[in-house]
MARBA-3410 file (N, C-alpha, C, O; in Angstrom, 1 decimal):
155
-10.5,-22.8,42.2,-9.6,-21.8,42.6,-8.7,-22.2,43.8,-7.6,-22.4,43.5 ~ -9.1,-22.4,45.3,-8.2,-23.3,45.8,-7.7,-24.4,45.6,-6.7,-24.6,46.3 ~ -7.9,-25.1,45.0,-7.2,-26.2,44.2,-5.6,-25.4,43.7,-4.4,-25.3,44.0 ~ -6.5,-24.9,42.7,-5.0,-24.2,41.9,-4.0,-23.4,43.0,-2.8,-23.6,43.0 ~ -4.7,-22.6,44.2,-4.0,-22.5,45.4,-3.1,-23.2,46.5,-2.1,-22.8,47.0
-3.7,-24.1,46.7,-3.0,-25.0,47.0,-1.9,-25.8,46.4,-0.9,-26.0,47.0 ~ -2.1,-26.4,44.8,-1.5,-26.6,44.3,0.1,-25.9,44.3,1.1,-26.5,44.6 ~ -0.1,-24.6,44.0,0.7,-23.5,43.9,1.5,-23.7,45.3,2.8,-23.8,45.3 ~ 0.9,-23.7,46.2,1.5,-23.9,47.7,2.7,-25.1,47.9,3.9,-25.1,48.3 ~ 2.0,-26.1,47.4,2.5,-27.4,47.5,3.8,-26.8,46.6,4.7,-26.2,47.2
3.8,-26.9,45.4,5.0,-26.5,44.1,6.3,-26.1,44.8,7.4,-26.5,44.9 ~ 5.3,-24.7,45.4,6.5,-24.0,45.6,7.2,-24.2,47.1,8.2,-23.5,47.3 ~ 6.8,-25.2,48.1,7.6,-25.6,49.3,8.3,-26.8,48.6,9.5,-27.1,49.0 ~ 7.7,-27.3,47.7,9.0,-28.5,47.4,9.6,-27.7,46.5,9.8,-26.8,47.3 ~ 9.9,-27.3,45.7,10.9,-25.8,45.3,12.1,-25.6,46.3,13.2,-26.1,46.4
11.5,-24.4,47.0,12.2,-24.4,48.3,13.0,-25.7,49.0,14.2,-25.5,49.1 ~ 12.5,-26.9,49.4,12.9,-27.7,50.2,13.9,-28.2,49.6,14.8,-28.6,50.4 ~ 14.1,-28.5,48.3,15.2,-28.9,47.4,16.9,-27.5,46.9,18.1,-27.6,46.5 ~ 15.9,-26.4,47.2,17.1,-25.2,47.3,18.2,-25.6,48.1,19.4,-25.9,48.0 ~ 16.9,-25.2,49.4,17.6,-25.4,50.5,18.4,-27.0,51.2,19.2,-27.0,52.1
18.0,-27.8,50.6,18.9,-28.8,50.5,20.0,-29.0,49.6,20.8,-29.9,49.9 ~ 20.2,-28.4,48.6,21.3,-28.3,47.8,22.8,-28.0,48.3,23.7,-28.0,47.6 ~ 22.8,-27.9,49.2,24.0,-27.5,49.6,24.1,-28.6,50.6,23.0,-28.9,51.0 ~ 25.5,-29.6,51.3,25.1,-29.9,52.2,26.4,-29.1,53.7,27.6,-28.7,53.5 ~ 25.8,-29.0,54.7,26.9,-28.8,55.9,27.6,-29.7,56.2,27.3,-30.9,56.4
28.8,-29.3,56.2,30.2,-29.7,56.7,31.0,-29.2,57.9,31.4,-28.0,57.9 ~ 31.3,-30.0,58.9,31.5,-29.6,60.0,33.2,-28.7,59.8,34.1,-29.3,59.3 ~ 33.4,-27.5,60.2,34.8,-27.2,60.0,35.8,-27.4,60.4,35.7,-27.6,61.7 ~ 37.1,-27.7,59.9,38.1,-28.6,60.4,39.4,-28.2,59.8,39.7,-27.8,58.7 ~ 40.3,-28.3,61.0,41.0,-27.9,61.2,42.3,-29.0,60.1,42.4,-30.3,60.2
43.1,-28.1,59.2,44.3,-29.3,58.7,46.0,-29.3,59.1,46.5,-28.4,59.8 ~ 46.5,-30.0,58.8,47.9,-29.2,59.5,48.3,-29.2,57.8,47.7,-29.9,56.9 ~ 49.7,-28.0,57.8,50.1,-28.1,56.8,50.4,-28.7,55.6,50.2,-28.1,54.5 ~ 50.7,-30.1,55.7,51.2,-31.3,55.0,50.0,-32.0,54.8,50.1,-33.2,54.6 ~ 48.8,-31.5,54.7,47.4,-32.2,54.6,47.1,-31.5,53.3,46.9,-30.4,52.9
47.1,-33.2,52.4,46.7,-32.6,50.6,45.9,-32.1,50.3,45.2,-32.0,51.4 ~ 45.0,-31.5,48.9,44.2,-31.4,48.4,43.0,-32.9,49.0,42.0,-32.9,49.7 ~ 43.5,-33.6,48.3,42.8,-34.8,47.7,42.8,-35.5,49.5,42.5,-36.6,49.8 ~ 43.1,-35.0,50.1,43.1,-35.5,52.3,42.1,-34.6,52.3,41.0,-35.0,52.5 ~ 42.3,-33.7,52.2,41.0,-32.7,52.5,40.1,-32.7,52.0,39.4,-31.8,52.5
39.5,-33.4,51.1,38.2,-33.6,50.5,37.8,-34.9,51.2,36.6,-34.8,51.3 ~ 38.3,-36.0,51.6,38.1,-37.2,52.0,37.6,-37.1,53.3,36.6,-37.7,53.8 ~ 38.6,-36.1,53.9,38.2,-35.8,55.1,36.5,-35.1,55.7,35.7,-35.4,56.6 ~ 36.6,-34.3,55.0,35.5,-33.5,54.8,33.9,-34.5,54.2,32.8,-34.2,54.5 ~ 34.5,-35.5,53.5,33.2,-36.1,52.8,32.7,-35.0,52.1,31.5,-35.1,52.3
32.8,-34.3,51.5,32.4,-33.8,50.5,33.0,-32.7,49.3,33.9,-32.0,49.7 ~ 32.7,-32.5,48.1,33.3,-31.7,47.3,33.0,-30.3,47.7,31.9,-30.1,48.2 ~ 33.7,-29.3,47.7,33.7,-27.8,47.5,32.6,-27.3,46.9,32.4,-27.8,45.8 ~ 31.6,-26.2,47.3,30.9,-25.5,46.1,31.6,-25.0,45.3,31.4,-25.2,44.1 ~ 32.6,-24.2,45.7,33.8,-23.2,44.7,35.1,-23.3,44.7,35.8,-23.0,45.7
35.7,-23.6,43.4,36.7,-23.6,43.3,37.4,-22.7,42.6,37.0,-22.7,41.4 ~ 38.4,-21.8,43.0,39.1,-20.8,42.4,40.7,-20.5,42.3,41.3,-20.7,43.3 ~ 41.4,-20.1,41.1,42.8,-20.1,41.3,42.9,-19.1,41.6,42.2,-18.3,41.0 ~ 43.6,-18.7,42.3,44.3,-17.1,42.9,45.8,-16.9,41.7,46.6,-17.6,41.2 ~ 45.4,-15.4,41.6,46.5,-14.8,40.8,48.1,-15.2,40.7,48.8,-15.1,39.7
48.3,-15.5,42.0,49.7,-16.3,42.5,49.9,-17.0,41.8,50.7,-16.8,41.0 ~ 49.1,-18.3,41.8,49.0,-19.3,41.8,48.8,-20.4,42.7,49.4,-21.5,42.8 ~ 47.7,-20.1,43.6,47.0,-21.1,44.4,45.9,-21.5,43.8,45.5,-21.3,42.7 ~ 45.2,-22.3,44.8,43.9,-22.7,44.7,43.3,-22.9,46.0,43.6,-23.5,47.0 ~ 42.3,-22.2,45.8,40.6,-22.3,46.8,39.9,-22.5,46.9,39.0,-22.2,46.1
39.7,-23.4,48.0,38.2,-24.2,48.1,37.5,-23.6,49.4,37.9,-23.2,50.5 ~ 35.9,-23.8,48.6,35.3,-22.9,49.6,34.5,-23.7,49.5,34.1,-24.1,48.4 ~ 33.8,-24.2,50.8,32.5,-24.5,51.3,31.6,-23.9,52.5,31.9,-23.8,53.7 ~ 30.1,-23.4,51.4,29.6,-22.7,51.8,28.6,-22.7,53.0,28.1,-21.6,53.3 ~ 28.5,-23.9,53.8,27.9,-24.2,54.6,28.7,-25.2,55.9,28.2,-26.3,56.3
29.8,-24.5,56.6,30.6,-24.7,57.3,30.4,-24.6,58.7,30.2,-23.4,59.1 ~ 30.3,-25.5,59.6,29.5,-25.6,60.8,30.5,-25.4,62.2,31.2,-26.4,62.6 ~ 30.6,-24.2,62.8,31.8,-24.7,64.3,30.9,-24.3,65.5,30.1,-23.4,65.4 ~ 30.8,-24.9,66.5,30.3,-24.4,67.6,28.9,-23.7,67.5,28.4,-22.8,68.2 ~ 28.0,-24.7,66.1,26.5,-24.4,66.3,26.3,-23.2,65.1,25.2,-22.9,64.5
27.5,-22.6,64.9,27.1,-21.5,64.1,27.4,-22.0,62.6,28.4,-22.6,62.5 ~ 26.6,-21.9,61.4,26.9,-21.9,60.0,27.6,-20.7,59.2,27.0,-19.6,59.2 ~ 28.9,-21.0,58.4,29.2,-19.8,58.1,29.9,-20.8,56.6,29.4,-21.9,56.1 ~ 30.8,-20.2,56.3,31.6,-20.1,55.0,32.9,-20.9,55.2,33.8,-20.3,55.8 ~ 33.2,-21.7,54.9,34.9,-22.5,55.0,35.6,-22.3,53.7,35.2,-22.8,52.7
36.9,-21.4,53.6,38.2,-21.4,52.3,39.5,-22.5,53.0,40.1,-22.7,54.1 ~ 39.7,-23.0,51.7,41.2,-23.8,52.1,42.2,-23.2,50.9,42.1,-23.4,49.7 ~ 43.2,-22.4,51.5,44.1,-22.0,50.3,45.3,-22.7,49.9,46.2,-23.0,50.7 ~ 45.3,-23.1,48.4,46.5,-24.6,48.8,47.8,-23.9,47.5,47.4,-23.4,46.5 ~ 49.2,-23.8,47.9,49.6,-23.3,47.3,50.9,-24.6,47.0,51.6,-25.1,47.9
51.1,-25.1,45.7,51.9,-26.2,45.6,51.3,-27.6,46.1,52.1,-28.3,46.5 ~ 50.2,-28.0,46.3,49.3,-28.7,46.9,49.7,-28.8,48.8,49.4,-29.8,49.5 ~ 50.1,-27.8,49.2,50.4,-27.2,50.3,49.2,-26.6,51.1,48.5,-25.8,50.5 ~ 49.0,-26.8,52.1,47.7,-26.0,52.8,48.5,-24.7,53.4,49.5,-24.8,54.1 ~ 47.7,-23.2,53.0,48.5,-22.3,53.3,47.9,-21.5,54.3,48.6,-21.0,55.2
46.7,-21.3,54.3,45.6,-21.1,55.0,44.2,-21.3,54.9,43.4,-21.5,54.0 ~ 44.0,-21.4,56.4,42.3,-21.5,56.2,41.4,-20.5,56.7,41.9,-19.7,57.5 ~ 40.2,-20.3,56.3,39.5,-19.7,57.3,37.6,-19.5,56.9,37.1,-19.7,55.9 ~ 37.1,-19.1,58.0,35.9,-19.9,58.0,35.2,-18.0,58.6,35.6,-17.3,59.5 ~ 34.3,-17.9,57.6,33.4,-17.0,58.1,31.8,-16.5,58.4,30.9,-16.2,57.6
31.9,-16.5,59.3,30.3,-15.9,59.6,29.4,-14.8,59.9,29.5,-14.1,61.0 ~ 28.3,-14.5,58.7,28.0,-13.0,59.0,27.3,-12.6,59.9,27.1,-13.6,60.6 ~ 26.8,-11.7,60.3,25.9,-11.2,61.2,25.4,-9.6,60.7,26.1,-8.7,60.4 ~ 23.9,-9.7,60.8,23.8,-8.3,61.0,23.9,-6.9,61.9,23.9,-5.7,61.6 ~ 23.9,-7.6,63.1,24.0,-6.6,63.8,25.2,-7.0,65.2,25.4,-8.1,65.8
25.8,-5.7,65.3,26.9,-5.7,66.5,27.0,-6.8,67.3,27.6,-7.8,67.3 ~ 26.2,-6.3,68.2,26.0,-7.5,69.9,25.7,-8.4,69.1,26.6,-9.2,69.4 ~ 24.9,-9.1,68.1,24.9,-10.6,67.6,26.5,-10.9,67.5,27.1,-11.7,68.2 ~ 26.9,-10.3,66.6,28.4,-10.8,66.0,29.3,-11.0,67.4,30.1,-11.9,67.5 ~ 29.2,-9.9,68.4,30.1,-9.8,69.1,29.9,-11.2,70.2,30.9,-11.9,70.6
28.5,-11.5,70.7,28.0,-12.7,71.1,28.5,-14.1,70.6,28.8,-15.0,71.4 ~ 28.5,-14.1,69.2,29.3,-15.2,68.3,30.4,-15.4,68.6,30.9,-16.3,69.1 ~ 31.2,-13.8,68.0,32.9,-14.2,68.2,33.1,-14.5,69.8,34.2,-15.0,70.0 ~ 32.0,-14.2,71.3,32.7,-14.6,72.1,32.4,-16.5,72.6,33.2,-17.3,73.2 ~ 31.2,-16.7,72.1,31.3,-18.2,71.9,32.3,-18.8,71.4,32.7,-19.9,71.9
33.0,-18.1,70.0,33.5,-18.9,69.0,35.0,-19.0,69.7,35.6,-20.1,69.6 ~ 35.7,-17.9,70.6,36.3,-18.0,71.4,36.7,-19.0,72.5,37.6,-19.8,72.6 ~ 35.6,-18.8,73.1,35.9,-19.9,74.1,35.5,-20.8,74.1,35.4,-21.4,75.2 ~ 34.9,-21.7,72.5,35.3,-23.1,71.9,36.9,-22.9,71.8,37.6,-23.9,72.3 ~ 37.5,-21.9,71.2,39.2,-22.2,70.4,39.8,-22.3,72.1,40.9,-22.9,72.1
39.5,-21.9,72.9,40.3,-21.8,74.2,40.4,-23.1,74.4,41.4,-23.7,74.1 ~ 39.1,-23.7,74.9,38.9,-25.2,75.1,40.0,-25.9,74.2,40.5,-26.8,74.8 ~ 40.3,-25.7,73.1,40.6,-26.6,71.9,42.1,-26.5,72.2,42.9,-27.4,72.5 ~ 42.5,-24.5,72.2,44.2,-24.4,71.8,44.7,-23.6,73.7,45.9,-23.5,74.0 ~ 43.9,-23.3,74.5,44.4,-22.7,75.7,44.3,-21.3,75.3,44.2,-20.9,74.1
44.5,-20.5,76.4,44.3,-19.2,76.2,44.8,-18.6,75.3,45.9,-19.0,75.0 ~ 44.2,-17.4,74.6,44.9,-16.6,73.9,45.1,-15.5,73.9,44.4,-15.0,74.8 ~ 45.7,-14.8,73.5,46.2,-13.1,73.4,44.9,-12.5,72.8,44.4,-12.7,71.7 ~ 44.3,-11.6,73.9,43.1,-10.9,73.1,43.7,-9.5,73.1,44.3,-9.0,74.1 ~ 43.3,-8.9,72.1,43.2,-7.7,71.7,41.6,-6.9,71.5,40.8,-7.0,70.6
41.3,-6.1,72.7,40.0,-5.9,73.0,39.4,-4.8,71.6,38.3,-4.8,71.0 ~ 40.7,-3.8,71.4,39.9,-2.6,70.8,40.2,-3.0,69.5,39.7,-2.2,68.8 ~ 40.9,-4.1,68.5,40.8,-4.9,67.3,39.7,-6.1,67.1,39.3,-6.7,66.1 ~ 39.2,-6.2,68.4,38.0,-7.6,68.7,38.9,-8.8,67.9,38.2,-9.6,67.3 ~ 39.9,-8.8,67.9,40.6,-9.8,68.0,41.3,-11.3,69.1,41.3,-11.1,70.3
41.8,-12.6,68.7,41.9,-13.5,70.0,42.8,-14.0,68.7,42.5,-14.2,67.6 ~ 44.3,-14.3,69.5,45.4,-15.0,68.3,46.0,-16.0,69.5,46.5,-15.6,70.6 ~ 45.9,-17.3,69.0,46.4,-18.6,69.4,47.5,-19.0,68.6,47.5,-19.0,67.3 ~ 48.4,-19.4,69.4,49.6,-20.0,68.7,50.3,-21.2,69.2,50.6,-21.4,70.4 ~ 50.4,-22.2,67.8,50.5,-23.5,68.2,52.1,-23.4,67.6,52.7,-22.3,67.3
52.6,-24.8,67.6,53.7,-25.1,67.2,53.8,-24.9,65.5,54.8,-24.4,65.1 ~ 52.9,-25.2,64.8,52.7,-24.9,63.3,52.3,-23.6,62.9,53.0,-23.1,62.1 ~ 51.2,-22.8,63.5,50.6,-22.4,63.1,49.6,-21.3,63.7,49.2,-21.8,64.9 ~ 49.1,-20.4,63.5,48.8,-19.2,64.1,46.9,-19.2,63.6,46.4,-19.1,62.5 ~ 46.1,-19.2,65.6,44.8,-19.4,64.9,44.4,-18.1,65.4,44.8,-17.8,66.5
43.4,-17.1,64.4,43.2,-15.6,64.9,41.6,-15.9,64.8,40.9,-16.5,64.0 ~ 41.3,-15.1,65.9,39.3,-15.1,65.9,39.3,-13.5,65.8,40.1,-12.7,66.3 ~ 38.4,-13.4,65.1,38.3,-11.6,64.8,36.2,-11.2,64.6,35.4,-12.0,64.2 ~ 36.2,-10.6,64.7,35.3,-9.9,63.8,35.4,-8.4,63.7,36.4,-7.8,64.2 ~ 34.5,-8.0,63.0,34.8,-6.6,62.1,33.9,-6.0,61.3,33.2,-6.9,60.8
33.5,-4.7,60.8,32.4,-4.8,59.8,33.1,-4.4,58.5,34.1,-3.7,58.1 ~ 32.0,-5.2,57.8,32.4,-5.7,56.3,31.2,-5.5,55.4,30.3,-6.2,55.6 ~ 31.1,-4.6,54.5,30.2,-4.4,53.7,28.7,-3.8,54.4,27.6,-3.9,53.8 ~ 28.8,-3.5,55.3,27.4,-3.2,56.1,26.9,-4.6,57.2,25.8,-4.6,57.7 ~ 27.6,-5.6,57.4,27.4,-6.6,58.3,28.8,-7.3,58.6,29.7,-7.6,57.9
28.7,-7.4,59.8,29.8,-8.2,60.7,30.2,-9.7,60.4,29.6,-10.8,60.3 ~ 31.5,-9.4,60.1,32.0,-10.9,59.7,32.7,-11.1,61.2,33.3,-10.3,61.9 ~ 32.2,-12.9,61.5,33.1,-13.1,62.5,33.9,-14.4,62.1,33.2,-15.4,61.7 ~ 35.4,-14.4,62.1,36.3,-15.0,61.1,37.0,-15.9,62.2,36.9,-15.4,63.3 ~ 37.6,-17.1,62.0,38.7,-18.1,62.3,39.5,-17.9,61.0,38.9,-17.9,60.0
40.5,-17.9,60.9,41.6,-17.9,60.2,42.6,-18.9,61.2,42.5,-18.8,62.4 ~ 43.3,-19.6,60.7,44.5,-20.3,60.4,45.5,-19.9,59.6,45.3,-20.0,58.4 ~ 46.4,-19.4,60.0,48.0,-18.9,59.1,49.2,-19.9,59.9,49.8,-19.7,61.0 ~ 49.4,-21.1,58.8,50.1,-21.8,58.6,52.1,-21.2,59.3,52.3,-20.4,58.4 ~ 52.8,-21.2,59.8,54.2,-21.0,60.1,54.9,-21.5,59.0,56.1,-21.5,59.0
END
């Protein structure tokens, strides 16, 4: 009987340990407009879990294990005419002060990176603006848990 217990034990962590490796992390990164499809995958070293066409007529790539400043969340690249149109990367949280702790880390990585930005306290918003392109840090709640977002909107 522990035999078969154990057995059972062993089975099911290598199970597990192959789930949970199925996916791999990709550090999130930033593209400028004129960066292709086929740049952005090279770049990245790796394929997309999901790929989707938008109603328009875009296309979305999403990888699901997207790494900024320690935190794992979600990365979309929306490419419209093989055009990068936007990006944005998100991470959930269950509860308030976690999320709000995140977005202010995640902040004052983008400060370091783009210089100060315009915060909007009662939207929990922070919008940076470069020469291309417009980077917004937000969170918010979303389905019963806090998403905390980087968006990129292309000029």
């Amino acid at each position: 009987m522990k035999r078969k217990l154990y057995l059972t034990i062993l089975l099911t962590s290598l199970c597990l340990l192959f789930v949970a490796c199925g996916v791999k992390k990709v550090d999130y990164t930033s593209f400028e407009r004129t960066t292709s499809q086929k740049d952005m995958a090279q770049t990245i070293g790796s394929e997309p879990n999901e790929t989707k066409k938008t109603e328009d007529g875009g296309i979305t790539y999403t990888y699901k294990k997207s790494v900024y400043d320690r935190y794992t969340g979600s990365m979309s690249y929306q490419y419209y005419d093989d055009m990068l149109y936007y990006s944005k990367w998100t991470h959930i949280e269950k509860k308030e002060k976690k999320a709000e702790k995140v977005y202010e880390n995640i902040c004052t990585a983008l400060k370091k990176q783009y210089g100060n930005g315009s915060e909007d306290k009662t939207n929990h918003t922070t919008t940076f603006e470069e020469e291309n392109k417009y980077i917004i840090a937000a969170y918010a709640l979303q389905d019963q848990k806090y998403a905390v977002c980087i968006t990129e909107m292309m000029k």
